[in-house]
N, C-alpha and C positions, 0 to 999 in steps of 0.2 A: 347519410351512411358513412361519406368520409370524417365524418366530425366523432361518429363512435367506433368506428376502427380508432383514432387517432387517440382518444379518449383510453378504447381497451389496450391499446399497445401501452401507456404510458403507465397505467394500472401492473402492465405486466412489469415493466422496469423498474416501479415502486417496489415492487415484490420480490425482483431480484437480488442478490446478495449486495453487487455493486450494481446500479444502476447507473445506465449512461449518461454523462453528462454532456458532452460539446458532440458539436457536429464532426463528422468521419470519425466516431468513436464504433471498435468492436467489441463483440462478446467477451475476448480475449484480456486477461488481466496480466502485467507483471508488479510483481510487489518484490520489494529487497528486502532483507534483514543485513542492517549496517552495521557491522563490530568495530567497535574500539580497539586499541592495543591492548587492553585488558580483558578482554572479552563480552564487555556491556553492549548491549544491542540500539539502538535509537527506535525511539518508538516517537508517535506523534497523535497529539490529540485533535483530533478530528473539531472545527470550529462550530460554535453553536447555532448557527446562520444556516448551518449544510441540511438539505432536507435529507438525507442518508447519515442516518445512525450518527449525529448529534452528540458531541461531547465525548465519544467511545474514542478506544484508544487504536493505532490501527500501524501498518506500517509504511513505509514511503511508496508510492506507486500508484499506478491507475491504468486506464484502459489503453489499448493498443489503437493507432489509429491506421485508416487503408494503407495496405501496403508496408506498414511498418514493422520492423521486425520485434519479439519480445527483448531484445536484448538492449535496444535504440531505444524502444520506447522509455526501458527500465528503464536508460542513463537521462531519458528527457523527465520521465519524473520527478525522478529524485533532485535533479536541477531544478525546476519548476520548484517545488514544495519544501528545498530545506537550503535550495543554495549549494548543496556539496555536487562536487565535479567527481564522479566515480570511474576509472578508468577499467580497473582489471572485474571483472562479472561473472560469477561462475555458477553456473544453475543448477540448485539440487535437489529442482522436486516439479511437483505440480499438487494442488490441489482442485481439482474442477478446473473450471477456465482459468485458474489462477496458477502464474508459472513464476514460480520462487528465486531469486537467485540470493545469492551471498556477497559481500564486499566489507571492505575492509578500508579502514580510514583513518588517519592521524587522529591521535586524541584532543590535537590543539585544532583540528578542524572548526569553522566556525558556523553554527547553523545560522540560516536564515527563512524563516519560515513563512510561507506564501498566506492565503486571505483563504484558502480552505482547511488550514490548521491553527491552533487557538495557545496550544504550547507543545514540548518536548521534554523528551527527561532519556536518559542513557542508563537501560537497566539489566542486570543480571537476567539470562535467559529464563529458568526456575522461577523468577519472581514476577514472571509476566500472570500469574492468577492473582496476584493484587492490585489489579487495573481493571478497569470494565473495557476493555476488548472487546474488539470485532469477533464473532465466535468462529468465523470462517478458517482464519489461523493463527487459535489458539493453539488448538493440539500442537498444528506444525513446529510452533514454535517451541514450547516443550519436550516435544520430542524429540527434537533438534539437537539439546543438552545433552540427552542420557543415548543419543546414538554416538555422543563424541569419546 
């Protein structure tokens, strides 16, 4: 009985938007969207090894773990997966579990990108529908532009 609870749980986080990955991970997601001085975003492509949406393009961040706040987590992210040290974070949305913030970064920043992303590219907010994206924050991100 415990082997298909454990079985149907796993099923369910297959099916999740983000599915959990490491231990003390929550529901709770923070994702950044990181501007350039010029207004280009950093996007990241998701490594083709990751059983979660594979190749798709997505933006820095991941699951909150116990006790952590989305703010801590965001900045553990974003370290984790690109290398950049993010200090000022300012939050401007939520989608579902998924809690957005903004930041802002030198343009000579240098990424470094960790084993669950495959490459990078810094692009125009608008031009994020010529990526295969995560569909989760698409809009967001779009929408993002023509609120400014």
């Amino acid at each position: 009985m415990k082997e298909l609870f454990e079985n149907f749980k796993n099923f369910l986080n297959e099916e999740n938007s983000y599915p959990l990955g490491e231990e003390g991970d929550i529901e709770k997601i923070s994702k950044v969207i990181i501007f350039d001085e010029d207004r280009n975003i950093l996007i990241l492509q998701r490594a083709d090894h990751m059983k979660w949406s594979p190749k798709k393009w997505d933006l820095p961040g991941g699951h909150l773990k116990n006790k952590e706040t989305a703010k801590i987590a965001a900045k553990r992210e974003v370290k984790e997966e690109t290398g950049l040290s993010i200090n000022k974070l300012v939050q401007i949305g939520e989608v579902g579990d998924i809690i957005v913030f903004e930041a802002i970064v030198n343009k000579k920043s240098e990424v470094k990108l960790d084993d669950e992303n495959s490459d990078y590219k810094w692009i125009k907010p608008n031009n994020i529908a010529d990526y295969d994206f995560v569909p989760e924050l698409i809009s967001f991100v779009i929408n993002l532009e023509t609120n400014k």
